[in-house]
N, C-alpha and C positions, 0 to 999 in steps of 0.2 A: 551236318547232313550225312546220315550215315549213306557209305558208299561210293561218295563224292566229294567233290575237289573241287572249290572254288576257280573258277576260271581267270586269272588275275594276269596273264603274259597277254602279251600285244599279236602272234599270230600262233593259229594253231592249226594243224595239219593233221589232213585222216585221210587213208585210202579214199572212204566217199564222203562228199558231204554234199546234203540233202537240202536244195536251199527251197526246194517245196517239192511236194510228190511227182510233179510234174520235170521237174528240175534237177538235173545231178550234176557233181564237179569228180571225177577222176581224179585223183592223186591231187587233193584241193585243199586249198587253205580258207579261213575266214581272220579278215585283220580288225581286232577292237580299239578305238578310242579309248584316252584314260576315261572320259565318260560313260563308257561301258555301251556305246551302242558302235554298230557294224561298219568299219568305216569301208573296206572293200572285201574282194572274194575272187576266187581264179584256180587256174592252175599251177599247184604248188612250183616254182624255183626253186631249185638249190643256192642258188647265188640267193635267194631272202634269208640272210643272216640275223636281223635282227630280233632278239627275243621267242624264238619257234620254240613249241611247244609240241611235239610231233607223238599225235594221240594214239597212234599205231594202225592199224588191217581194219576198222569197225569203223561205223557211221556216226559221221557228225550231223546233225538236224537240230530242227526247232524243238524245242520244250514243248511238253501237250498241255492243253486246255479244255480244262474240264467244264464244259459248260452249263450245268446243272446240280449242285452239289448243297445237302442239309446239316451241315457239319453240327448241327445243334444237338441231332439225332445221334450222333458220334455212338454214344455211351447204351445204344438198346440194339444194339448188335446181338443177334439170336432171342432176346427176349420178346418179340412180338409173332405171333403164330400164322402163316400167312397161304393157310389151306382153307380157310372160314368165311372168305370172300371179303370184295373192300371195305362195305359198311364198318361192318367186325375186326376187321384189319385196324381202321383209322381211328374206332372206339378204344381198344385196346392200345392202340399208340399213344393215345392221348393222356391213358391212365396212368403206363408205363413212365411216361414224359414227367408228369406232375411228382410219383414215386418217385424217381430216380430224383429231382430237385437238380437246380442251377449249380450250382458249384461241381456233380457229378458231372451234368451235361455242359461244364466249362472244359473241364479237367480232357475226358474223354475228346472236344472238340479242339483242342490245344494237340491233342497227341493226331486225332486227325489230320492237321495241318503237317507235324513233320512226314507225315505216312506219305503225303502226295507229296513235297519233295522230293522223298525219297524214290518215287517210283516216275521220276519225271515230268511229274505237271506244277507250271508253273505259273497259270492263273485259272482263275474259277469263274462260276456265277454260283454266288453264294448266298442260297433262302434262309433269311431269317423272320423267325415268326416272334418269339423271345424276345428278339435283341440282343442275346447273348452272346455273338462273334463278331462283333464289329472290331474291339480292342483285340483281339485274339489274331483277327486275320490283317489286321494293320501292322500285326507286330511280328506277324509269318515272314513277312520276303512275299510272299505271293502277290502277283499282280492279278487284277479282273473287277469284276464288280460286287459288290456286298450290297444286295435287294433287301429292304425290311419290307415283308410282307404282312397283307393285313387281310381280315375276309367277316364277313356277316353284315352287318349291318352300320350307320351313323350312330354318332359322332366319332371321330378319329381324334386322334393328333398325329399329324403329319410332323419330324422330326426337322431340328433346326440343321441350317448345315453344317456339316462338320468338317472338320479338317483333316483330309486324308491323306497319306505321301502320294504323288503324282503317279505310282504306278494302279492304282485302287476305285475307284468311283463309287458313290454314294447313290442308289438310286430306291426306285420303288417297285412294288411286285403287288400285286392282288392275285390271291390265292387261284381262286376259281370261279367258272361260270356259276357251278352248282351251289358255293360257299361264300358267294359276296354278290352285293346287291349289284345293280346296274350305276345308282348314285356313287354309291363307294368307287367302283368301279374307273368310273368317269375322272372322279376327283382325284383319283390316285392317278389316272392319266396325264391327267392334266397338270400337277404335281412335278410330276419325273421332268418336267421340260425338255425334250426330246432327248433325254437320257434313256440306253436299253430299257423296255419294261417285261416283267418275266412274268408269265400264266400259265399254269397247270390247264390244258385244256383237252376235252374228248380222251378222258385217262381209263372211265371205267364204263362198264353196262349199266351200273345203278347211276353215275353219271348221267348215261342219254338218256335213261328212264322219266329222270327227275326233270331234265330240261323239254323233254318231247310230251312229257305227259304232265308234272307239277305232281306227281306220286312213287309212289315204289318207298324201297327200303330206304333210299337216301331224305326224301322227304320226311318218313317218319324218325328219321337221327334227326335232324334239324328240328323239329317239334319238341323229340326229348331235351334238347340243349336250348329250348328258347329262342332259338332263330324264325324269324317271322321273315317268309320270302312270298306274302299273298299278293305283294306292290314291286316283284321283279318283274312281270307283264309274261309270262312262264301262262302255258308250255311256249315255246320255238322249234323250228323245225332242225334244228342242231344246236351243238355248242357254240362252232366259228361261225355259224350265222348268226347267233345270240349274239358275242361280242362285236360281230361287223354292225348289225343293226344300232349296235349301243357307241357306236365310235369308239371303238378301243385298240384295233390292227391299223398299224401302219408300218411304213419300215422302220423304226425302232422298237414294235413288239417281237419277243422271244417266246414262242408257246410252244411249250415242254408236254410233249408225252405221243399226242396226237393218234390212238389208236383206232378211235370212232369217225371215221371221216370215210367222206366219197369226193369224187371227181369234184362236181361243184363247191367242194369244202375248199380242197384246195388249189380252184381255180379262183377262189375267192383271195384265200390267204398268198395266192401268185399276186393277185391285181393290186395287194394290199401294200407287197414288197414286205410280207413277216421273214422274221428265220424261225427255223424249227430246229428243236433239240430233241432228241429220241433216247431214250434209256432204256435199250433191252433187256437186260436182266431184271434188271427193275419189273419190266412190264411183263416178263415171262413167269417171274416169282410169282409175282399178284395178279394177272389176268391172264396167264396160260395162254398167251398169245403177244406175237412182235407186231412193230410197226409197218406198213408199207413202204420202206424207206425208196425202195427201188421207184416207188410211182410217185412221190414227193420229189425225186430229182430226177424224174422226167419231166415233169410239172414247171422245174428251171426254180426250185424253191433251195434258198441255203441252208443245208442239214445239218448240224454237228452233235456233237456225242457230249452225253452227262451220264453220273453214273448212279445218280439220285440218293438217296441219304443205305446209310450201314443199319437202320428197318429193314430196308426189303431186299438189299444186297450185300453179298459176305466182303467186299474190301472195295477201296475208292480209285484201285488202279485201273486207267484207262488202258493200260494195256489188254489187261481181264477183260474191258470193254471191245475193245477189238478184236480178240482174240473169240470171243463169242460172238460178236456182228456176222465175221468170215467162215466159223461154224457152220452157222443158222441162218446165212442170208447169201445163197448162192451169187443172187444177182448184185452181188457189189462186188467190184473189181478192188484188189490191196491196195490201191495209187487213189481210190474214193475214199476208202475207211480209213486211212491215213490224214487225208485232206478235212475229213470231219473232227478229225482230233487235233487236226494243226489252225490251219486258217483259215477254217468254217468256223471253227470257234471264235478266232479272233475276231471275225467279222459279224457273228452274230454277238458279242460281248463287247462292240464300238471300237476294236484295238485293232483294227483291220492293216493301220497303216505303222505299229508298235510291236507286233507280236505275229507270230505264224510262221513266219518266211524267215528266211538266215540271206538278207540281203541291204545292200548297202541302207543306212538310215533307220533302221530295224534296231530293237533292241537287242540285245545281244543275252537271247535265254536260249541255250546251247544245250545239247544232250552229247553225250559222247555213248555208242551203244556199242562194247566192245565183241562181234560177230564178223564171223567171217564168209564174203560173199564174192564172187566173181563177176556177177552181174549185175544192174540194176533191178532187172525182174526178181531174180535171185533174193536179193536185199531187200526190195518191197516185200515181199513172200514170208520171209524170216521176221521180220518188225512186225507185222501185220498177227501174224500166226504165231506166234509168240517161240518161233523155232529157236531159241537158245536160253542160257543159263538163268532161273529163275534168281541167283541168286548174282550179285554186282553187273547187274546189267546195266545200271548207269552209273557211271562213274565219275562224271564229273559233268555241272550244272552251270545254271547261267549267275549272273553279278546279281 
């Protein structure tokens, strides 16, 4: 792991440590199990002699959690043109995808994998369409969940279960309202047994087009590629009422993007108990426009951050992700956009009670962020905004 240090001593001490945005310890230690998870946390002693590891002036915290991420796409990084709107955009991706061939799109998704290491994130929710990262992110160190997504039409095969280290989950994902039927749908629902399930949902205009009308550009893509959606029961008067009508929200759906939505959407998706994930740059690339995140978490809906595939954004670091939330979205306080990269993730990716927080019983995925702050405020402000050295800002990570 370039720039990091395996965490292996029994306690470790930092001017802060961060046991959730909400939470700070002053002159603090965190004590690990040989098990590698949190056994306690406090204010540093000096009479605690045994084994200290004392990380210096900078903050100790959770590892981030990426909660949306295409790692398959790894490898079409600048090659897809993203001025020509969605249609054209996802045509082009497709083609690009097939060009490039699997061994490319291994190769590049392997190196993906050490990149969020490296820049501190230590679980994902990872769409795969391919199947191609499954052995890839099993063999990362990263914890989350690995989605095989599917989308158009019947018959499927729904995959056997496999075996994956306990920090990992195997689940399922359906693409979209626009690009899978309502049966598919359903059976992919039903499938995941109330394992997280992850849906691109209300991402674009030719999106609400398709679903409010059963026309537009999006329509006529699915024609050319042989998708037949005359038996999705299309138009709806939105996406998340599409899939509320079809039973597919509940609280273990994840719907990723959410740009197209009003009050009733997400008083729906409140009643539903969903989480939502939001990928700004992502969404600013390709629809020149962010999400409402501020009226989603007044709504009382769980928000967290993905950073979506290296298509439609230049790197996978959630810091970049936050760092451009706090730009371009006045209305979030640094102690939010923090919390959507810690454990809002966790809790929208089912690891709510594993990951997120630096507290007793907790796994123990540790960042050490070597910046120097006086205050709390201070130190949120700096993490957030990305006020320090681009280069070894993490230096040491979790077991």
């Amino acid at each position: 792991m370039k720039n990091q240090k395996m965490l292996t001593q029994k306690i470790y001490r930092a001017k802060w440590v961060m046991v959730d945005p909400e939470t700070w310890i002053s002159n603090g230690y965190i004590e690990i199990s040989p098990s590698g998870i949190i056994h306690a946390s406090g204010v540093y002693q000096s009479k605690q002699t045994s084994d200290v590891t004392d990380l210096g002036d900078g903050i100790l915290m959770p590892a981030l959690i990426n909660a949306h991420t295409h790692l398959e796409l790894s490898a079409l990084l600048n090659r897809v043109p993203m001025h020509m709107g969605f249609t054209t955009w996802v045509d082009q991706l497709i083609t690009e995808r097939m060009l490039t061939g699997p061994e490319r799109l291994k190769l590049a998704a392997a190196k993906a994998c050490r990149t969020l290491w490296e820049t501190g994130t230590c679980a994902v929710g990872e769409i795969s369409s391919l199947n191609l990262t499954q052995d890839i992110l099993s063999q990362s160190g990263l914890s989350g969940v690995w989605f095989r997504e599917y989308l158009g039409n019947e018959p499927i095969e729904i995959p056997e279960n496999t075996i994956f280290p306990d920090r990992l989950c195997l689940s399922l994902a359906g693409h979209a309202p626009h690009t899978s039927s309502p049966k598919l749908l359903r059976l992919l629902k039903q499938d995941s047994q109330g394992k997280p399930f992850s849906i691109h949902v209300a991402e674009s205009d030719d999106e609400m087009e398709f679903i409010t009308r059963a026309s537009g550009p999006w329509a006529e893509f699915l024609i050319s590629r042989d998708v037949q959606y005359s038996e999705w029961g299309l138009p709806q008067q939105s996406p998340v009422k599409h899939l509320n009508n079809i039973g597919i929200l509940d609280k273990n759906t994840l719907v990723v993007h959410l740009l197209n939505c009003d009050d009733s959407d997400l008083n729906i998706l409140r009643e539903c108990q969903c989480h939502v994930c939001i990928c700004p740059r992502s969404n600013l690339n390709l629809h020149n426009r962010l999400p409402d995140c501020e009226r989603m978490l007044q709504k009382g809906l769980n928000v967290c951050l993905g950073t979506d595939s290296l298509a439609s954004v230049d790197s996978l670091s959630l810091w970049d992700e936050m760092a451009f939330l706090f730009q371009n979205d006045s209305g979030l306080s640094p102690k939010t956009i923090l919390s959507m990269a810690t454990a809002s993730g966790a809790q929208a990716l089912g690891f709510s009670h594993q990951l997120g927080r630096l507290a007793p019983g907790y796994n123990a995925c540790l960042l050490y962020v070597p910046i120097h702050s006086n205050t709390i405020d201070q130190a949120v402000h700096q993490l957030v905004a990305g006020d320090f050295s681009q280069d070894n800002r993490v230096i040491s990570a979790s077991y």
